[in-house]
C-alpha positions in Angstrom: 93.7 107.4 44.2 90.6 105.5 44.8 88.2 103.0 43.1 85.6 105.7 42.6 85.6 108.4 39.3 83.7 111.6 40.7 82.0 113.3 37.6 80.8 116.9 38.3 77.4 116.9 35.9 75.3 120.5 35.5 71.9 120.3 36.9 70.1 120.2 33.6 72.4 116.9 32.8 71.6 115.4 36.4 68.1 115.7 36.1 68.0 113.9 32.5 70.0 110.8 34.8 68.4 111.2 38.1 65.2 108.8 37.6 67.5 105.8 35.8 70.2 105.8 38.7 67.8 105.9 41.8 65.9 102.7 39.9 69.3 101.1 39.4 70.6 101.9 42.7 67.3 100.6 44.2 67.6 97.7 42.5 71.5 97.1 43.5 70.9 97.4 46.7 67.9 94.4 46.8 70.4 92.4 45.2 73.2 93.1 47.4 71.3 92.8 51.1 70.3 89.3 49.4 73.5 88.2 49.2 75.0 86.1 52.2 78.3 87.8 53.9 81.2 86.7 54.9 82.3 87.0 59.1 79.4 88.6 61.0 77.9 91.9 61.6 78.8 93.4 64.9 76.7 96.4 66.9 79.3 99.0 67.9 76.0 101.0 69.3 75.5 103.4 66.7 75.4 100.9 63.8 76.8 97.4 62.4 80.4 96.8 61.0 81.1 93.8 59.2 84.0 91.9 59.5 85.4 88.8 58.4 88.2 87.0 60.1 89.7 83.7 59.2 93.0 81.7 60.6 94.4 81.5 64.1 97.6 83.0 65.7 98.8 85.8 67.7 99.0 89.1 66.6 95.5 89.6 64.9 96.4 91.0 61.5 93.7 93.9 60.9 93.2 95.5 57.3 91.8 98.9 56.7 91.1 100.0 52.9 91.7 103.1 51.4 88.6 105.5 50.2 86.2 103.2 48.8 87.4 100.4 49.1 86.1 97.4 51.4 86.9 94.0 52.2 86.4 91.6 49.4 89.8 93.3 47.7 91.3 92.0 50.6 90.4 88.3 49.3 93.6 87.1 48.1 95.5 88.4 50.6 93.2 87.0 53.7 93.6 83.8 52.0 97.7 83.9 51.6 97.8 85.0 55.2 95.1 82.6 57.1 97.6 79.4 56.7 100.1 81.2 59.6 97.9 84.1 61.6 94.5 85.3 62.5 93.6 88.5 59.5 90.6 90.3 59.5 89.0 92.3 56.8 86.7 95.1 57.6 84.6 97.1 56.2 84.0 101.1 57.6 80.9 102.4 58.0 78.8 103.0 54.7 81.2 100.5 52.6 80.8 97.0 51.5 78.4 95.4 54.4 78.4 97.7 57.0 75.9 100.2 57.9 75.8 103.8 57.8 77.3 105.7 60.7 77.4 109.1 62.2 79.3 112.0 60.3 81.4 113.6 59.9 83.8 110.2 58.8 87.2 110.9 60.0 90.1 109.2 61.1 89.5 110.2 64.6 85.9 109.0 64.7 86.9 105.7 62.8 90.0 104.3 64.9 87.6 104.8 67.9 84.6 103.0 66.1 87.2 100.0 65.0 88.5 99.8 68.6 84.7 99.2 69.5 84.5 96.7 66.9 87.6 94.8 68.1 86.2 94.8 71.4 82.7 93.7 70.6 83.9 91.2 68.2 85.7 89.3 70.6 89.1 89.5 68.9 92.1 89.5 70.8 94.9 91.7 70.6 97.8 92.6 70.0 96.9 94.2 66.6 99.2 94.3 63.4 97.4 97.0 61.7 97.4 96.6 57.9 96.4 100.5 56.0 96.2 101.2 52.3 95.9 104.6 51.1 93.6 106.4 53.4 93.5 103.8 55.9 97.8 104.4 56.8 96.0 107.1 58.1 93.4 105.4 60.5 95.7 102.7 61.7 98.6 105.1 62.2 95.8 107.2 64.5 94.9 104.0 66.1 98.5 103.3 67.3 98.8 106.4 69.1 95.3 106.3 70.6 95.7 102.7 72.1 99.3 101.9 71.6 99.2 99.1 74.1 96.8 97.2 71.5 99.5 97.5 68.7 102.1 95.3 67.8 103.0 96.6 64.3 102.1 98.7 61.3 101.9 97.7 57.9 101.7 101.2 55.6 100.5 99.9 51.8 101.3 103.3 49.6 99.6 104.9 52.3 98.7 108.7 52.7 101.1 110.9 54.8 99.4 113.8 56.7 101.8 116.5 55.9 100.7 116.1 52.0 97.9 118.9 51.8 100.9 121.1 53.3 102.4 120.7 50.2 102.0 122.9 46.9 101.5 119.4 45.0 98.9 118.3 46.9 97.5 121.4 48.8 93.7 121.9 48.1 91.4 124.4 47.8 89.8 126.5 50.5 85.9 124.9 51.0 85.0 129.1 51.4 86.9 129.6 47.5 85.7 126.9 46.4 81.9 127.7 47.2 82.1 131.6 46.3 83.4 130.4 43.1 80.3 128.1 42.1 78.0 130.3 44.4 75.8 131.2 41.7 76.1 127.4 39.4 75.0 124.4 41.5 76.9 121.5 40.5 76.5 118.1 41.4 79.0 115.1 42.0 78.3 111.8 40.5 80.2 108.9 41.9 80.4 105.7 39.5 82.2 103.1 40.7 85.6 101.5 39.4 86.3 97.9 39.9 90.7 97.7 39.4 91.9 95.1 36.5 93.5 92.9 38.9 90.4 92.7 41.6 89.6 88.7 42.1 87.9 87.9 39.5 85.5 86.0 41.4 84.5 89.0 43.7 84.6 91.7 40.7 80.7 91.3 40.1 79.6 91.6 44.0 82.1 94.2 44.6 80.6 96.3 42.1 77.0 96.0 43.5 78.3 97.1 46.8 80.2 100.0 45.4 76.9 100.9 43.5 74.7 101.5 46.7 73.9 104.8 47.9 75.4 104.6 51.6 79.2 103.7 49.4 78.9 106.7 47.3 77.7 108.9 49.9 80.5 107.6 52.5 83.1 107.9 49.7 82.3 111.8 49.1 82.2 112.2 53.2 85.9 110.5 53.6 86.8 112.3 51.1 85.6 115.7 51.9 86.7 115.6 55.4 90.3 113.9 54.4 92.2 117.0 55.0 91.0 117.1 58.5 91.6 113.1 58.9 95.1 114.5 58.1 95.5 116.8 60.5 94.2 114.8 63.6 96.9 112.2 62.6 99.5 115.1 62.5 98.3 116.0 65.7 99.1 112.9 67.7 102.2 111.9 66.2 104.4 111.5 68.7 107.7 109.8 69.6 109.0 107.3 66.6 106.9 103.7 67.4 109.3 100.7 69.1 107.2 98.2 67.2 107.7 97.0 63.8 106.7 99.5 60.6 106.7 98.1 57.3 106.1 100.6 54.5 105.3 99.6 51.1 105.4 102.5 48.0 104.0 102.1 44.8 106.9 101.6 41.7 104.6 102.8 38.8 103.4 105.9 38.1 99.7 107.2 38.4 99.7 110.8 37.9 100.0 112.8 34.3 103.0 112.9 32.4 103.2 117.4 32.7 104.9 119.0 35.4 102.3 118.9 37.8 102.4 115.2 37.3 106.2 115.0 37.7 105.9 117.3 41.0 103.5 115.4 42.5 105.5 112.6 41.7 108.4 113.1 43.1 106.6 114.7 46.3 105.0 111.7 46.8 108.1 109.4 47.0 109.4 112.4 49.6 106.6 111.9 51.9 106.7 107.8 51.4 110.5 108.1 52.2 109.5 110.6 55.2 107.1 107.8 56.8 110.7 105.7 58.0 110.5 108.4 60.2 107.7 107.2 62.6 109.3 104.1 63.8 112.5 102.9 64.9 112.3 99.7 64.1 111.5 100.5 60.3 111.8 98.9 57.0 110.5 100.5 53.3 110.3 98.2 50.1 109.2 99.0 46.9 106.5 97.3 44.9 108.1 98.2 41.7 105.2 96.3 39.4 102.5 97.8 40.9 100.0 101.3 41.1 98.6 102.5 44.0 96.7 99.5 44.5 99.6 97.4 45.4 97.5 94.6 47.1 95.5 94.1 43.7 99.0 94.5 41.9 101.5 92.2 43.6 99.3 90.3 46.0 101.5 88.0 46.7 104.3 90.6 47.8 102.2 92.0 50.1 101.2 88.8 51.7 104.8 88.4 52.4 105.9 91.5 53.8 102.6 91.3 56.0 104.1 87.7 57.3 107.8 89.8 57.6 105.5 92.2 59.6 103.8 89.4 61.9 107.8 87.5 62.1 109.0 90.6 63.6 106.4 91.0 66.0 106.7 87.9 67.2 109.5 88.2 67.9 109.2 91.2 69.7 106.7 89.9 71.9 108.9 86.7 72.8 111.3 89.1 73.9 109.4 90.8 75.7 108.1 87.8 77.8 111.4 86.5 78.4 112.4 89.9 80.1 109.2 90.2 81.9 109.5 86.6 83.3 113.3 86.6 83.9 114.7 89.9 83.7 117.0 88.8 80.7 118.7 92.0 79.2 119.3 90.9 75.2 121.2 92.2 73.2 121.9 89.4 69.8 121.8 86.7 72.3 120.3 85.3 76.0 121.9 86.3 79.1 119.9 84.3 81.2 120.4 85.0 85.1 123.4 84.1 87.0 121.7 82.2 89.6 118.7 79.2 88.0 116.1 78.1 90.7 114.4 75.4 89.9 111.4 77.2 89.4 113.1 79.5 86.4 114.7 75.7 84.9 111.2 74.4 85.0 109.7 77.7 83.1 112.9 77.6 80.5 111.6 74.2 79.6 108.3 75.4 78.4 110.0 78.0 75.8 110.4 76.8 72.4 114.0 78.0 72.0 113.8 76.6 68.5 111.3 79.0 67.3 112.6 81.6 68.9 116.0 80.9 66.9 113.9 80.8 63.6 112.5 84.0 64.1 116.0 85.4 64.1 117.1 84.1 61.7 118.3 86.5 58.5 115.5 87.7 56.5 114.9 86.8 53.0 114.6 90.6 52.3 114.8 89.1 48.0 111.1 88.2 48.6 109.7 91.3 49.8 110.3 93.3 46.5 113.1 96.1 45.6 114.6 97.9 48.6 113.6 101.3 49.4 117.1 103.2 48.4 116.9 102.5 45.4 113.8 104.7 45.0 115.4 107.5 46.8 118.3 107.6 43.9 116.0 108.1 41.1 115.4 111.8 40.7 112.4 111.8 38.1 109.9 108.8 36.9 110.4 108.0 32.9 
């Protein structure tokens, strides 16, 4: 599920490898601080984050990655979307640019350390919150924890936190786990994976990046301590969202064709299915050329639905204003008040009824990929 391969190597094997991937690590890591960055690196008071932001326009469109992954996958996207809206690409602590930060890295610890980063950065809200994989998880956390910030939620194939619960997905008990290789040590070796479709241009950096220590060692961490990401999500989910929720699920299979594979299959498309749930003002599309990495798939059908995402929004927020201002109740048109003082005319005036009209118009939904029911009618993946 991510852009890592963990290998589990006896000790007799690790130590044949150990001295040729510290001096390769080493000297990926020179090369990597040498290179410039995009955006800027920002003190949240325990470390640096880097993130890059391009484009103007209200919401600020904010992308977390899943495990290991970082910004610069985020390339083609950032550039699709930077023509209409502010979008910033981050990187969590440990990945890509950023530094290091305190452990153990879970959900909870990293919506709070991205609404620092926000804040410090200067980047004004409201958020559309953009999550792949692992990061539904930590913007879906984030929406509950500062709900006021958020505008909308875009979910890319992203992980639900009821999945350990299931027999597909359930994992092993850490105490099982060690009594079984009590007396064996074992180690983990991480070795990155850069995706086929991964900009070409950024395949070559990424890979440095991915090769450092603080990656693999913030990789295993994430991973480790998913479950309990899970749970702290679980644990604030509340009332379904009144903002926009776009949810994106993979078409292609990833997992082994035996009946584990099938299982898991199909219990993944239950839980993607099961993430409507969340918001009332929900839509679900499926990406039915891509993987899990969807953005690296179809690119440019993300792009879109993240632009369907910011319409909506928008258009929520206009609302939102006009009611505020002139205690319009709407339903699918104005009702503006029975009596106009001159002071409401003059306001009225200022409102671009035009765009407002745009934004309601119908939606192309043909551009945004297949429509979710047709997943939920197929029973088994060929």
């Amino acid at each position: 599920m991510s852009e890592y391969k963990v290998i589990k190597l006896n000790v007799d094997h690790f130590r044949l490898l150990l001295l040729l991937l510290i001096i390769t690590s080493l000297s990926l890591n020179v090369e990597a601080k040498d290179k410039p960055y995009p955006g800027k690196l920002i003190d949240i008071g325990t470390h640096r984050l880097h993130i890059n932001c391009t484009g103007e326009g209200s919401p600020s469109v904010i992308i977390d990655s899943g495990i290991g992954g970082f910004s610069l996958e985020w390339f083609k996207i950032q550039n699709n979307l930077s023509k209409d809206v502010r979008v910033c690409s981050y990187d969590r602590a440990g990945y890509g640019w950023s530094e290091l930060g305190p452990g153990p890295r879970t959900t909870a610890r990293i919506a709070r350390e991205l609404n620092v980063l926000l804040t410090e950065a200067k980047i004004p809200g409201p958020y559309l919150l953009v999550g792949h994989s692992f990061g539904g998880y930590n913007i879906r956390y984030f929406a509950s924890e500062y709900p006021e910030l958020v505008a909308g939620l875009v979910f890319i194939d992203a992980s639900h936190p009821e999945q350990f619960n299931t027999e597909e997905f359930k994992r092993e008990e850490p105490n099982a786990q060690f009594q079984k290789n009590k007396n064996r040590m074992k180690v983990r070796l991480v070795q990155p994976i850069i995706s086929e479709n991964y900009p070409a241009e950024k395949k070559r950096m990424a890979f440095r990046l991915m090769s450092t220590w603080k990656s693999k060692i913030t990789f295993l961490n994430e991973s480790d301590f998913m479950e309990t990401s899970a749970k702290q999500v679980a644990a604030r989910s509340e009332k379904p969202y009144t903002f926009p929720v776009i949810i994106i699920t993979r078409g292609k299979r990833v997992w082994p064709h035996n009946d584990l594979g099938n299982r898991r299959e199909q219990q993944w498309s239950n839980l993607q299915n099961d993430l409507e749930n969340i918001g009332s003002q929900s839509e679900h599309f499926l990406a039915h050329k891509s993987g899990h990495v969807v953005h690296l798939d179809q690119p440019n059908l993300v792009s879109s639905n993240i632009l369907f995402a910011v319409k909506k929004a928008r258009n929520q927020i206009l609302e939102h204003e006009l009611i505020k201002k002139f205690d319009i109740r709407q339903a699918y048109h104005f009702t503006l008040p029975a009596i106009v003082t001159n002071e409401i005319r003059d306001e009225l005036n200022t409102i671009n009824f035009d765009k407002y009209l745009v934004l309601n118009a119908p939606d192309q939904q043909s551009m945004f990929g297949r429509k979710i029911p047709f997943l939920r009618k197929r029973k088994s993946y060929p």
